[in-house]
Wavefront OBJ file of the C-alpha trace (Angstrom):
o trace
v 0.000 0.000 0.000
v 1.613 3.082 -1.118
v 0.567 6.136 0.683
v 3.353 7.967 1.520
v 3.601 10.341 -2.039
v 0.905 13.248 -2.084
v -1.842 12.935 -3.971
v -2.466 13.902 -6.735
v -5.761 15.520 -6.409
v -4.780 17.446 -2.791
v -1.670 19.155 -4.739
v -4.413 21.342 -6.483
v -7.447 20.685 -4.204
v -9.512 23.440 -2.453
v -11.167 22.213 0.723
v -14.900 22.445 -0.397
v -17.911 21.198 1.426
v -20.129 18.358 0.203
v -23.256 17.092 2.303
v -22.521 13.453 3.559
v -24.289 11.041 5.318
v -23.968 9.580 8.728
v -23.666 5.242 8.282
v -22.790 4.655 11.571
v -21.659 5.966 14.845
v -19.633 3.940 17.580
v -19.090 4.566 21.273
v -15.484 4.185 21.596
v -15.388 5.866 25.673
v -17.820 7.311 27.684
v -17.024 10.806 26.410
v -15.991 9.427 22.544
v -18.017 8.317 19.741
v -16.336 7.576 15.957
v -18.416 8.553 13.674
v -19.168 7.259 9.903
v -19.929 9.176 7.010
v -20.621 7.317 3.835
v -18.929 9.298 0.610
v -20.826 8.467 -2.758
v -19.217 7.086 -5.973
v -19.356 10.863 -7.380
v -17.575 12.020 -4.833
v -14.841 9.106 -3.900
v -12.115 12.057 -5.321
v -12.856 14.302 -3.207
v -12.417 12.524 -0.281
v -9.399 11.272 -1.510
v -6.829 11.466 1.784
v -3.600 10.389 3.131
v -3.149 9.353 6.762
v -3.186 11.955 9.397
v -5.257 14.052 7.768
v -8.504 15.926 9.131
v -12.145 17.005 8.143
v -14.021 19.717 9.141
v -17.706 19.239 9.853
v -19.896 21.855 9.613
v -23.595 22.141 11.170
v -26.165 24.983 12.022
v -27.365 24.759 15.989
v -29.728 27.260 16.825
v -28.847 30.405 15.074
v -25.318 29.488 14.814
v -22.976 28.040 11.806
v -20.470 25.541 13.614
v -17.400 24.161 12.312
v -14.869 21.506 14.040
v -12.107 19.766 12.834
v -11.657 16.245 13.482
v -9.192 13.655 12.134
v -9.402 10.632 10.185
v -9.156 7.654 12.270
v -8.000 5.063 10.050
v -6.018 4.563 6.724
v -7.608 4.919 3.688
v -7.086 0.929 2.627
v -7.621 0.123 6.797
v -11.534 0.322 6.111
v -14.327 -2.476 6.115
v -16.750 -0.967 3.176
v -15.724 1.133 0.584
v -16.530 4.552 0.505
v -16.476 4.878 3.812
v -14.910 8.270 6.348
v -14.222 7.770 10.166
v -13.510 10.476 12.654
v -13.303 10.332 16.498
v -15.199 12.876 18.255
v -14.161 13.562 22.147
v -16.397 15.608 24.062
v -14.873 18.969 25.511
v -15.607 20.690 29.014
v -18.224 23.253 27.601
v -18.199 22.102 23.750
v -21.270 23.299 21.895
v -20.360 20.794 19.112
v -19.076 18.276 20.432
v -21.854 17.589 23.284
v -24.233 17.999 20.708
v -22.476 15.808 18.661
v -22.135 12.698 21.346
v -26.231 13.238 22.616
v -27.818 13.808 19.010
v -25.756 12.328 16.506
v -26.930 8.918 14.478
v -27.252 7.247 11.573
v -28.778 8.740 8.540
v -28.522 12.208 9.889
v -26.436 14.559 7.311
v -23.751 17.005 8.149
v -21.793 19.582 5.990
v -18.064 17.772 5.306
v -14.829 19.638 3.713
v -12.398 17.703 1.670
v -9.833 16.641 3.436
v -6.544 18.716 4.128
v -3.479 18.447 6.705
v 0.225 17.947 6.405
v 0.407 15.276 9.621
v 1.394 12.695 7.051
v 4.535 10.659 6.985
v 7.175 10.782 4.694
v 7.651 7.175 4.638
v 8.206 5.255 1.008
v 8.178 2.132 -0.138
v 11.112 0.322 -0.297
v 13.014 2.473 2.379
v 12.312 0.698 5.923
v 11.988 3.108 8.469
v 11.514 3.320 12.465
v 8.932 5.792 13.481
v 7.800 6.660 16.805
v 4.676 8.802 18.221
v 3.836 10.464 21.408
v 0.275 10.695 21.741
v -2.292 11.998 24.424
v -6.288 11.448 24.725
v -7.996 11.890 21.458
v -4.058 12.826 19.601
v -4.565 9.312 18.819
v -6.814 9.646 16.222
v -4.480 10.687 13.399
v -1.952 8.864 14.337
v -3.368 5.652 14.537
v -3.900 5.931 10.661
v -0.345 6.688 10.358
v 0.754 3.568 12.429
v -1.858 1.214 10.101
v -0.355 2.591 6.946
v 3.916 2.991 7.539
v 3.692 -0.447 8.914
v 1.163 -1.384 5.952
v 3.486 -0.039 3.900
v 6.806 -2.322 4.068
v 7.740 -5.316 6.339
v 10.659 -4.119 7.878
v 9.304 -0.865 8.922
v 8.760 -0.874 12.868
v 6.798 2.003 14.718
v 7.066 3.016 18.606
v 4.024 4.635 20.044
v 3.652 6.045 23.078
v -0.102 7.000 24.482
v -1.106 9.051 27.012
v -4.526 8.432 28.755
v -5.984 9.655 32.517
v -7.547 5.501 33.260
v -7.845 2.810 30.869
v -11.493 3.534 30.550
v -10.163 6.886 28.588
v -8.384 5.739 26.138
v -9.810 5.634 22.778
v -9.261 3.192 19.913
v -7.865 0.352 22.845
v -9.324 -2.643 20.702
v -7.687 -1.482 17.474
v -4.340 -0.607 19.016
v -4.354 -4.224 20.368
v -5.086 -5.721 17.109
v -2.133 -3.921 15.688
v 0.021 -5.159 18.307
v -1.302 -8.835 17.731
v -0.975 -8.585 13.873
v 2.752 -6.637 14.200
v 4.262 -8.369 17.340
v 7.807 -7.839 16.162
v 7.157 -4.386 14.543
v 5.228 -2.212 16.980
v 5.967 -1.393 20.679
v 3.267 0.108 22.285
v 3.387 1.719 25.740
v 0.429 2.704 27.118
v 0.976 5.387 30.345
v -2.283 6.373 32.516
v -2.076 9.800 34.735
v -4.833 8.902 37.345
v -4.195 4.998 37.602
v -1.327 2.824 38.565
v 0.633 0.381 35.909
v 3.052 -2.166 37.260
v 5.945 -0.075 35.577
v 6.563 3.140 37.566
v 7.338 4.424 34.037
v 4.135 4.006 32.674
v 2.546 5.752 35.413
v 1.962 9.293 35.816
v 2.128 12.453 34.212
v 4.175 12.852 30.651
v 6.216 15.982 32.391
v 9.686 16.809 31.576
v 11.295 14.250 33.755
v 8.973 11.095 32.804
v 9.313 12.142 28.883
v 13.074 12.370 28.836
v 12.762 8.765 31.073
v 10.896 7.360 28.110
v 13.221 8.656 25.787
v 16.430 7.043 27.093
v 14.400 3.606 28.172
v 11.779 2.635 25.739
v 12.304 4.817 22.534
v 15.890 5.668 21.672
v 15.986 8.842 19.803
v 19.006 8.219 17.900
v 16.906 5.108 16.429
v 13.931 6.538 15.440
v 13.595 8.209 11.493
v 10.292 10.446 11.858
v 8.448 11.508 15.179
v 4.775 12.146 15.114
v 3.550 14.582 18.268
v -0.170 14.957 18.983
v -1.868 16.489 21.992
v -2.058 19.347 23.935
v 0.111 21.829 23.039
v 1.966 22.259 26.433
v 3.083 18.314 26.036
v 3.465 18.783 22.267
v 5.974 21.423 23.188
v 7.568 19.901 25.700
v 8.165 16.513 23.461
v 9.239 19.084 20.752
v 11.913 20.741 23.027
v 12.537 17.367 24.631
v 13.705 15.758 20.931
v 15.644 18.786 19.833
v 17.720 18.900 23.011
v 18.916 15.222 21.979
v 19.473 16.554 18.517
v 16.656 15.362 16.740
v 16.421 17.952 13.567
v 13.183 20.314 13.177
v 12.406 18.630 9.409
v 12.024 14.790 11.168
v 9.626 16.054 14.213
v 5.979 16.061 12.851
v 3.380 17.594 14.863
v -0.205 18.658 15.375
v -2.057 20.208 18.359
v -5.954 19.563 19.056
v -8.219 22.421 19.103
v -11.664 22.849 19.458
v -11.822 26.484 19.236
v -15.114 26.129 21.631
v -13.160 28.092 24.408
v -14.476 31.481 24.044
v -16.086 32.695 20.684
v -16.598 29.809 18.298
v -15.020 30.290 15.174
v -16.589 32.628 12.257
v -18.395 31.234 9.277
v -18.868 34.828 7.887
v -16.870 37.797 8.904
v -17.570 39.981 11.706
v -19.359 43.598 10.675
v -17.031 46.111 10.474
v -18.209 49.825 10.308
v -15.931 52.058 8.688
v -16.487 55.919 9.434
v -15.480 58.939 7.344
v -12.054 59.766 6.708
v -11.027 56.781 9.104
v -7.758 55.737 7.876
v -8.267 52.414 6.378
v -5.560 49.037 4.987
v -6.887 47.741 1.464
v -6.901 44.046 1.374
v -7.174 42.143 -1.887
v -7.089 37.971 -2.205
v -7.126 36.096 -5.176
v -9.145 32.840 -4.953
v -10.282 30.378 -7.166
v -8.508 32.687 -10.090
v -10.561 36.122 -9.180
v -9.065 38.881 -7.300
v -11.645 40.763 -4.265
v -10.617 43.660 -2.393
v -12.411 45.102 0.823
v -11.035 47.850 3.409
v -10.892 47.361 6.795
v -10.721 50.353 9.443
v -6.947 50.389 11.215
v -8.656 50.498 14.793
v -10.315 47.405 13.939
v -7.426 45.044 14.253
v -9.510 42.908 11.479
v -7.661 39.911 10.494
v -7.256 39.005 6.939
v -9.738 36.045 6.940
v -12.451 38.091 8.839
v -12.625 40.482 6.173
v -12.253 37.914 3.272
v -15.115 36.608 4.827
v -17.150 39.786 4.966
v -16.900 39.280 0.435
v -16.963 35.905 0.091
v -17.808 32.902 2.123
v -16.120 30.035 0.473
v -12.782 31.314 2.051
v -11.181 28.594 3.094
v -10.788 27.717 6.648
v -11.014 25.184 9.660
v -10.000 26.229 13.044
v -9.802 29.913 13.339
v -6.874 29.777 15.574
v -3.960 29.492 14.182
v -3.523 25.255 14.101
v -4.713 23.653 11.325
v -3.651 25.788 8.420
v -6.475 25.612 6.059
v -6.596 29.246 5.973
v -2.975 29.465 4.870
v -2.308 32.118 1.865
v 0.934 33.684 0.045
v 1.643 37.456 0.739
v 2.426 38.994 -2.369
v 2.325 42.676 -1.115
v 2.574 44.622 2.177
v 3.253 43.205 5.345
v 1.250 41.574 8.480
v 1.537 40.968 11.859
v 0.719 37.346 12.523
v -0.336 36.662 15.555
v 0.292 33.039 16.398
v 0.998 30.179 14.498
v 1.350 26.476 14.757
v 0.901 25.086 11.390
v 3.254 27.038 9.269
v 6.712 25.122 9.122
v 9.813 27.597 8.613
v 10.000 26.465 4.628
v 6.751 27.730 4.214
v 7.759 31.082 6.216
v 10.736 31.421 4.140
v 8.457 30.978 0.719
v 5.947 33.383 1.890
v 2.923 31.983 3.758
v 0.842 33.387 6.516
v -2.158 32.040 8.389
v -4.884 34.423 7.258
v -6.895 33.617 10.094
v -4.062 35.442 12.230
v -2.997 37.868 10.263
v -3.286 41.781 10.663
v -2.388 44.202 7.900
v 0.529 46.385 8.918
v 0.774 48.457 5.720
v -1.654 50.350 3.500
v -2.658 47.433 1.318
v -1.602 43.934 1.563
v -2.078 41.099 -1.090
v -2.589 37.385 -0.307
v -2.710 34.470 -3.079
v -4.759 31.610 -1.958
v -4.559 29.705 -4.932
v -0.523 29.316 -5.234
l 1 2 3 4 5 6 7 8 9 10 11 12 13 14 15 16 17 18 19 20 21 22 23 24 25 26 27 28 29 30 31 32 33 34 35 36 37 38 39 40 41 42 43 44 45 46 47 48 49 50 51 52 53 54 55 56 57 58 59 60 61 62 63 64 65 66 67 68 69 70 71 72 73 74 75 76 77 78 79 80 81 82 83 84 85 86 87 88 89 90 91 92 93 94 95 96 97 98 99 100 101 102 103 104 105 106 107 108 109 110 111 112 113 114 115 116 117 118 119 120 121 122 123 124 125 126 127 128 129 130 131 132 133 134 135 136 137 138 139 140 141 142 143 144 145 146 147 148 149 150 151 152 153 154 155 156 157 158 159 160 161 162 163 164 165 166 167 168 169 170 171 172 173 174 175 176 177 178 179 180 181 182 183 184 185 186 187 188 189 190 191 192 193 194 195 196 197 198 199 200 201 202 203 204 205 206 207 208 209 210 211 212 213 214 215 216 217 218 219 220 221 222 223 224 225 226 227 228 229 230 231 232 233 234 235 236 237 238 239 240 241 242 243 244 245 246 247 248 249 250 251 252 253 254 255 256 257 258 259 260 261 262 263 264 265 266 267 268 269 270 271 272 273 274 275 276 277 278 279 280 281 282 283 284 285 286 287 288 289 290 291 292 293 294 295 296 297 298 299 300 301 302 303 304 305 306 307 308 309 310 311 312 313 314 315 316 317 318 319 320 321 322 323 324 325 326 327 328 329 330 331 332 333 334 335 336 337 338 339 340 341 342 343 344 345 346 347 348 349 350 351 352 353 354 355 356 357 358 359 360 361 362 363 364 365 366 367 368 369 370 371 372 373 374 375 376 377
């Protein structure tokens, strides 16, 4: 199974939304469902992914538009019918979407699903055996369990280490297919399973992933100067402190592959149209033009506003593309052709991309007169 090259059809694909089905939704842990949406023969290219890649789902609850990311929890070839999408949805403290999502949620019900996008995808090729390893926490699982399926799909001699965070046992998601792995790859995958709030037999595997038990785990079970590609999901203090962890023992930027989960349900949920913004008389103003889809917009935004880019995309057209809203997922990402921005935070945009131009429109704030942004390069 190759899976490793990009696809074809995501190297010029816009993330658009098509209406999907639900087939079939599975309790996986008292606060986790998976859910199943079937994709139609018309559509099987669109939903064309590779593994660790997300969706976002989009829904209207009351009078507002919701939209949540979630990733794809198996490998595209790791499925039992064709045609066929999984995500794993984990309810958050206060989540609009996701406890609506866990109470109401069944089959046959339709929701609004983007083509799939990401860059939490292994570099792994065929013919090249490789030792991977993943540090994972609560639902950070989810994309990389399709990872694990496919590199070790992928080639008999490559081997994978994964490391999984959970509070008990009764938390942790996807336990049944993580043991079937292990049965089916004895030789080939080590997996350590460490639980916060409940004793294992092996101090090591019990307890918080802090500095001290990470770099224990390091130097134990997964020996860093063994290991070809890391794969980091979780929270992003323990995705940072894996991150600093691995380049401390040299382990260079372009091998560490990460990705935080978000809800964006702290707070303001994300937009789905941009925020009215009222500019006055003879309030100085930045111009901000964006070509997508091969047409060019402009709009003004007042100075005081602060607007991001996004926001006032949004305010012209509402196919902008976008997922989070906060700076992770990179959906929203654009080149700046002219003027300059003050980005605001950003944890999807990998210092190549930097250096060739790219900002996260969803957190970036015109700094000159008029800025440019190219969302179709």
């Amino acid at each position: 199974m190759e899976t490793s090259s990009p696809l074809p059809s995501q190297s010029k694909r816009r993330g658009a939304f098509h209406t999907l089905t639900v087939s079939a939704v599975r309790q996986l842990t008292p606060d986790a469902i998976e859910v199943a949406f079937a994709v139609p023969a018309e559509l099987a290219h669109a939903y064309d992914y590779q593994p660790g890649q997300y969706i976002a789902l989009r829904t209207t609850l009351g009078d507002d538009v919701l939209r949540r990311s979630y990733s794809i929890c198996q490998a595209p070839d790791a499925g039992e019918l064709p045609g066929e999408l999984k995500v794993a949805i984990k309810r958050d403290l206060g989540g609009v979407f996701s406890g609506w999502a866990l109470e109401s949620l069944a089959p046959g019900m339709t929701l609004e699903v983007m083509s799939p996008e990401g860059r939490f995808t292994s570099r792994a090729q065929a013919g090249e055996p490789v030792h991977c390893a993943a540090i994972a926490a609560g639902s950070g699982i989810t994309p990389v369990l399709a990872v694990v399926q496919s590199v070790l799909a992928l080639d008999d001699r490559n081997t994978f280490s994964l490391v999984y965070s959970n509070r008990t046992a009764m938390d942790t998601m996807f336990v049944d297919e993580l043991a079937d792995l292990k049965d089916r790859y004895p030789s080939r995958l080590a997996l350590y399973h460490v639980l916060t709030r409940e004793r294992r037999s092996s101090e090591l595997l019990s307890g918080r992933l802090d500095e001290e038990k990470v770099a224990q785990i390091l130097g134990a079970l997964v020996p860093v100067e063994s290991v070809d590609e890391w794969f980091l999901c979780g929270p992003f203090e323990l995705v940072q402190l894996c991150r600093d962890a691995l380049g401390a023992r040299g382990v260079p930027g372009e091998s560490i592959r990460y990705e935080l989960f978000t809800t964006g349900e702290q707070g303001n949920p994300a937009p789905q149209r941009g925020r009215p913004i009222v500019v006055d008389p003879g309030e100085a103003v930045r111009t901000i033009a964006f070509r997508l889809d091969g047409t060019t917009s402009t709009v003004t935004s007042a100075v005081h506003s602060q607007e991001t880019i996004l926001n006032a995309a949004l305010r012209v057209r509402g196919d902008v593309p976008f997922a989070c809203a906060g700076g992770v997922c990179g959906t929203c990402r654009a080149v700046l052709r002219e003027g300059t921005v003050d980005m605001v935070e950003n944890y999807a945009l990998e210092q190549e991309e930097l250096d060739r131009g790219y900002v996260l429109t969803c957190q970036s704030i015109p700094t000159s007169d008029r800025v440019e942004v190219d969302y179709d390069t």
